[in-house]
C-alpha positions in Angstrom: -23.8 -56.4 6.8 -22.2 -52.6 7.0 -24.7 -50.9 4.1 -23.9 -47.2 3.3 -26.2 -45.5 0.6 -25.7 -42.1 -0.8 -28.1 -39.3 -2.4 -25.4 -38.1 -4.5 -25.1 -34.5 -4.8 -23.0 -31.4 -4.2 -25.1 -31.2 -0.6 -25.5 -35.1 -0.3 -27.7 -37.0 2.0 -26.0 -40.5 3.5 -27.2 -43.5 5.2 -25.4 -46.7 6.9 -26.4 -49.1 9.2 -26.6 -53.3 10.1 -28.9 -54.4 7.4 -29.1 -57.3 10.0 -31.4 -55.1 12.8 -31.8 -51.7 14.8 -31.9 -48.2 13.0 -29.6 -46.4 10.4 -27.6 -43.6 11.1 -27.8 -40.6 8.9 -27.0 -37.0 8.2 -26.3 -34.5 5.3 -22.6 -33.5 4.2 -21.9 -30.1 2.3 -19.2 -30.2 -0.2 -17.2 -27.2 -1.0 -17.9 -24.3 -3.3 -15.3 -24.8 -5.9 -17.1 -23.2 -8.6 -16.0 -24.5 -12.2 -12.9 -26.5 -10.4 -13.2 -30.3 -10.7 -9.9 -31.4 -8.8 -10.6 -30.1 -5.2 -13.7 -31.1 -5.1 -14.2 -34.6 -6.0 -10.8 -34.7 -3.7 -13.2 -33.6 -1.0 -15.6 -36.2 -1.6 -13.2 -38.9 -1.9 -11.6 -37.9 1.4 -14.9 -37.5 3.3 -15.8 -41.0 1.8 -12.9 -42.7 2.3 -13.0 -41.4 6.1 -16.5 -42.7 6.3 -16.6 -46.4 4.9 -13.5 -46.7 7.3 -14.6 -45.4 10.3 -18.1 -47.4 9.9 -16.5 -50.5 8.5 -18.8 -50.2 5.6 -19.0 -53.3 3.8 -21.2 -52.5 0.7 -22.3 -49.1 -1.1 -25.3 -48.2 -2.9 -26.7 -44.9 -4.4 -29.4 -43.5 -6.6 -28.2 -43.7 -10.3 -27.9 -40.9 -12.1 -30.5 -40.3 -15.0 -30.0 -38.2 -18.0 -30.4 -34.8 -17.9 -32.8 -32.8 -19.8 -31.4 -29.3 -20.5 -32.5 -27.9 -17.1 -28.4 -28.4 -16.2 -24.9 -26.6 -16.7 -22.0 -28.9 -18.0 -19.8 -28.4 -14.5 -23.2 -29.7 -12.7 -23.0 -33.0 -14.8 -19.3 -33.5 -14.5 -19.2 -32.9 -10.4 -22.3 -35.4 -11.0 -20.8 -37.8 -13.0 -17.2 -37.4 -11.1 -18.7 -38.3 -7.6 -20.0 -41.1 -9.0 -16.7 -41.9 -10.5 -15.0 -41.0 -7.5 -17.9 -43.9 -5.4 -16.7 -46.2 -7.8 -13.1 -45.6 -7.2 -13.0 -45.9 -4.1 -15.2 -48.7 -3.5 -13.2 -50.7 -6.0 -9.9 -49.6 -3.9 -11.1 -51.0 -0.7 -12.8 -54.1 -2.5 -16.3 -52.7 -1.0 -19.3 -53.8 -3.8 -21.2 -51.0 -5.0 -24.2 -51.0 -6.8 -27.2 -48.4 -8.1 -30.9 -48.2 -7.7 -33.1 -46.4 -9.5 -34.8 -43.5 -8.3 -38.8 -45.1 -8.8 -37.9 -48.4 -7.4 -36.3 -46.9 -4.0 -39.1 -44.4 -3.7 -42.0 -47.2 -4.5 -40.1 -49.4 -1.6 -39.8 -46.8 0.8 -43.1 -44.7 0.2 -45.3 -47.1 -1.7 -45.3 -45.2 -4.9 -42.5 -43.8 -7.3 -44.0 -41.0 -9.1 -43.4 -37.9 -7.0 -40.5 -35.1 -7.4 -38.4 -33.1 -5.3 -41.5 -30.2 -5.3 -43.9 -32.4 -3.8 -45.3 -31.4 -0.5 -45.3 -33.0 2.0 -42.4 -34.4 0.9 -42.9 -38.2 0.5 -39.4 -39.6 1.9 -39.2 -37.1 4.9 -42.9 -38.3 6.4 -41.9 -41.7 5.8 -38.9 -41.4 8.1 -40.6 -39.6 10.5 -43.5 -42.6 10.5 -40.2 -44.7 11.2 -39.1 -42.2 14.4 -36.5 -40.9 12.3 -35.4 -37.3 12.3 -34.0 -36.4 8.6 -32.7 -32.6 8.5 -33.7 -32.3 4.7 -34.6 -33.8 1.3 -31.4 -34.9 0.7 -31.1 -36.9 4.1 -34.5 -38.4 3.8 -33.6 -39.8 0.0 -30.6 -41.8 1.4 -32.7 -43.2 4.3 -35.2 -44.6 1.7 -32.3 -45.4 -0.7 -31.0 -47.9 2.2 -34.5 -49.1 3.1 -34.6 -50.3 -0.3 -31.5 -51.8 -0.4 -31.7 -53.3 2.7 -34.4 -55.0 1.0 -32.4 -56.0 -1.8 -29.9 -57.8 -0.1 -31.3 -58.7 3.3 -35.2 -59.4 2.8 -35.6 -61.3 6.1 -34.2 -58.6 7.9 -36.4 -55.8 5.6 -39.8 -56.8 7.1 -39.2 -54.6 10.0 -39.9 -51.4 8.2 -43.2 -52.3 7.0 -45.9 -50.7 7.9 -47.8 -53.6 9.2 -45.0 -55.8 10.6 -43.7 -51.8 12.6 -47.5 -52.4 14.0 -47.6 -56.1 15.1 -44.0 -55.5 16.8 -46.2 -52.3 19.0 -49.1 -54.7 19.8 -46.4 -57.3 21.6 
């Protein structure tokens, strides 16, 4: 299966791949500057994303839920927030792609074996766990998306999940 997951954000991190074998593909995409301006930019996003799940034959979508803010946030930051995670949805539902969220502490206690670290936290749990894998992540945002997928791969492919632990990584070395 074609799995995409997103680290939604107005610099957001993306990851897709077979969860059936071999290794994602990822990268970082910028959206534009539009200031207080809601319109262009979720039309942006949607026109990147729809691009994207087309091109890759995407078959489901999964991203880190949002959580509720507290204080440390502007009102436009919440609705570009809330509004690419509308915009997902949207499109998802237009293509008949499923979509579903994972909480931040689940995906990080899959990927990096514990779920209680922020953004500030150096190294940077996510980015040295890709880089265990052989994967080259440009930033935070990148990294988040790889271990968003990891997870989800895990979700919804479990068989297929055991070659990103540690141990199994090891055995497959040794043959």
């Amino acid at each position: 299966m074609r799995l995409l997951s997103l680290d939604i954000a107005t610099k957001l991190g993306w990851c897709h791949g077979n969860t059936g074998g071999g290794d994602p593909v990822s990268g970082v995409h910028a959206l534009p500057k539009t200031g207080e301006e809601l319109g262009p930019f979720l039309h942006a996003y949607g026109h990147w994303l729809k691009k994207l799940l087309e091109a890759e034959k995407i078959e489901r979508v999964v991203f880190e839920e949002a959580i509720m803010p507290n204080g440390m946030t502007n009102l436009t930051t919440l609705l570009k927030l809330y509004g690419l995670i509308g915009m997902t949805e949207t499109v998802c539902f237009t293509k008949q792609i499923p979509v579903f969220q994972i909480a931040a502490g689940t995906w990080k206690k899959a990927f990096c074996g514990r779920g209680n670290f922020g953004k500030s936290a150096k190294p940077y749990p996510p980015i040295t766990r890709c880089q265990e894998l052989g994967w080259t992540v440009k930033d935070d945002n990148e990294a988040d998306a790889c271990g968003i997928w990891v997870a989800a791969v895990q979700r919804v492919d479990a068989t297929s999940a055991m070659r990103f632990d540690p141990l199994f990584r090891e055995q497959q070395k040794a043959a």
